[in-house]
FIBAPA-172513 format. One record per residue (C-alpha): x, y, z. Coordinates in steps of 0.05 Angstrom, whole numbers, padded with zeros to 5 digits, always signed. Example, Ala and Ser with C-alpha at 12.3 -4.5 7.8 and 13.67 -1.06 7.14 Angstrom:
<sites>
+00246-00090+00156
+00273-00021+00143
</sites>
This chain:
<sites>
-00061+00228+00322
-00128+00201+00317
-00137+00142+00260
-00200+00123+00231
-00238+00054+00235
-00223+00018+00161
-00275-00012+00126
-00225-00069+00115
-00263-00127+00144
-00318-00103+00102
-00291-00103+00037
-00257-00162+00052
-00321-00203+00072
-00358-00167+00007
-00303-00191-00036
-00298-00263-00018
-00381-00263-00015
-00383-00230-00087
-00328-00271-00119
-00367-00349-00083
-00437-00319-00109
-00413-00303-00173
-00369-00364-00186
-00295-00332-00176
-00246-00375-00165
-00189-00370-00116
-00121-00374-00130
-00100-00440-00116
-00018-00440-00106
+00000-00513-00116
-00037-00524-00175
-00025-00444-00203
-00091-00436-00219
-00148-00390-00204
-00184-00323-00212
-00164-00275-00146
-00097-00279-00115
-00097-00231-00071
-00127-00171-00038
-00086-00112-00008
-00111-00057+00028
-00095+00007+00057
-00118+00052+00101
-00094+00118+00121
-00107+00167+00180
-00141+00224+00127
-00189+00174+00107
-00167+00149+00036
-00165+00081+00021
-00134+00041-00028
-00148-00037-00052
-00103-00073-00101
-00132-00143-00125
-00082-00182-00157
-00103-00235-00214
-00075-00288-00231
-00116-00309-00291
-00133-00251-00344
-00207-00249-00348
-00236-00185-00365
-00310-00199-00360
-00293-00225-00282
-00244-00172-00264
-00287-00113-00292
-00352-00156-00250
-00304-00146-00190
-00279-00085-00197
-00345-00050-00213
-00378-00085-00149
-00328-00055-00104
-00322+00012-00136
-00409+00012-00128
-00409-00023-00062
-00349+00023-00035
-00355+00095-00063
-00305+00106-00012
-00245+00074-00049
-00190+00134-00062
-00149+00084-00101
-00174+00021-00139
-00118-00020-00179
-00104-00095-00202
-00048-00126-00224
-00048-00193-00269
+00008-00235-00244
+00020-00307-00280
+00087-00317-00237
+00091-00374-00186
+00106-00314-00130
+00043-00257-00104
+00112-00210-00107
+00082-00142-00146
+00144-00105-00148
+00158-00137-00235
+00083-00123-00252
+00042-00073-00281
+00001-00039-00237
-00068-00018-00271
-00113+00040-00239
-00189+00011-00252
-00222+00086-00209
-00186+00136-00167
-00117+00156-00159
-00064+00106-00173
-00033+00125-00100
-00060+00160-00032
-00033+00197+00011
-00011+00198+00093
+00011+00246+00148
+00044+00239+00207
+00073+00288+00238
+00065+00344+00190
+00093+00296+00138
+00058+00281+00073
+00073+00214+00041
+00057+00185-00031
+00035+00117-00022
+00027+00073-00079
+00024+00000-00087
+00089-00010-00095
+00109+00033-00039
+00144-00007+00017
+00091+00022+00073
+00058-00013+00128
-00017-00028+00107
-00034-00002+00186
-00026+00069+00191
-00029+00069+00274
+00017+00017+00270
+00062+00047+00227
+00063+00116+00260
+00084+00082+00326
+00131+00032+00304
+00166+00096+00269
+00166+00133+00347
+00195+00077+00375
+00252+00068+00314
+00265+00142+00323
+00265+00137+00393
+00311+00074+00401
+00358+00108+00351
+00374+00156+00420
+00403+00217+00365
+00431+00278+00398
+00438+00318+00335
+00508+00312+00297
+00496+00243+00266
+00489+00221+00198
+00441+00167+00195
+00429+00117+00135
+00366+00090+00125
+00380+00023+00076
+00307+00004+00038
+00278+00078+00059
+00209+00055+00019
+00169+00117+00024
+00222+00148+00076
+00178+00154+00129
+00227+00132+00182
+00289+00165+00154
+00244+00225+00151
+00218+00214+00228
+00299+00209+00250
+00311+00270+00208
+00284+00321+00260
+00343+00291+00308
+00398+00273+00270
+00448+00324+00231
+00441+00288+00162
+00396+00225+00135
+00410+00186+00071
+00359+00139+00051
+00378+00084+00000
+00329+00045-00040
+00333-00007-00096
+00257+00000-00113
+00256+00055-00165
+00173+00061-00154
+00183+00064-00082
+00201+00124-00075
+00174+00156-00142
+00125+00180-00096
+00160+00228-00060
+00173+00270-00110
+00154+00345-00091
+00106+00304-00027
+00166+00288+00014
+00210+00340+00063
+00278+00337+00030
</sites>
């Protein structure tokens, strides 16, 4: 399964370079204060991308300077969101997540599986690494067929999905309603 060379150093460089030029300020965690808090992004193995900047100050007029820098520098962005978060934790999972261009998700295969991704989607940002650490859980699980197998914070389902083809019966179980909104009408049942 061949996976394509991110442009996430790149956008990552551009980002920090754009935000010092143009007098961004970073997120400073002792002191809670700031501009950018964090950058997220994705990569898949059909080529869509997906970056989530995370605010921690509301400032249109710098956010939209951002955003639109990206979305010109990077036409290659499938998915560009932000989320303003004013809590003392980068957790995402209690915010609003706000589609600035693209799709507010992207998608993955492996295997002839089709996953939703979104941002709050509990999925490894490395595809490659993702696809094999999924082999080597379905292969460590040794299944010979007749098992039911529960898959406890299933995210996206990818693994419970990957043990599926060997095991009788899979349950996934998750506790993040949006993480696995996703695989509605994507995901093999």
């Amino acid at each position: 399964m061949p996976f394509a060379k991110g442009p996430s150093n790149a956008i990552r460089s551009e980002t920090k370079k754009f935000a010092i030029d143009n007098g961004l300020t970073f997120f400073n965690p002792r002191n809670q204060h700031g501009l950018l808090r964090t950058l997220m992004i994705r990569t898949t193995s059909t080529g869509e991308l997906m970056v989530l900047i995370q605010f921690f100050e509301d400032n249109q007029t710098n956010r939209e300077l951002l955003l639109n820098h990206l979305k010109k520098s990077f036409p290659e962005i499938t998915s560009l969101l932000y989320v303003i978060n004013e809590k003392q934790n980068d957790t995402i999972y209690d915010q609003k997540v706000v589609c600035f261009s693209g799709r507010n998700h992207i998608f993955e295969e492996m295997e002839g599986l089709q996953f939703k991704i979104t941002a709050k989607s509990f999925y490894r940002t490395n595809s490659e690494q993702a696809y094999e650490l999924y082999k080597i859980t379905r292969d460590f699980a040794m299944l010979e067929g007749d098992e039911l197998v529960y898959d406890l914070y299933t995210g996206t389902g990818t693994i419970a999905q990957f043990v599926s083809k060997k095991a009788k019966k899979v349950i996934g179980i998750e506790s993040v309603p949006d993480a696995i909104l996703g695989c509605q009408g994507k995901c093999r049942k």
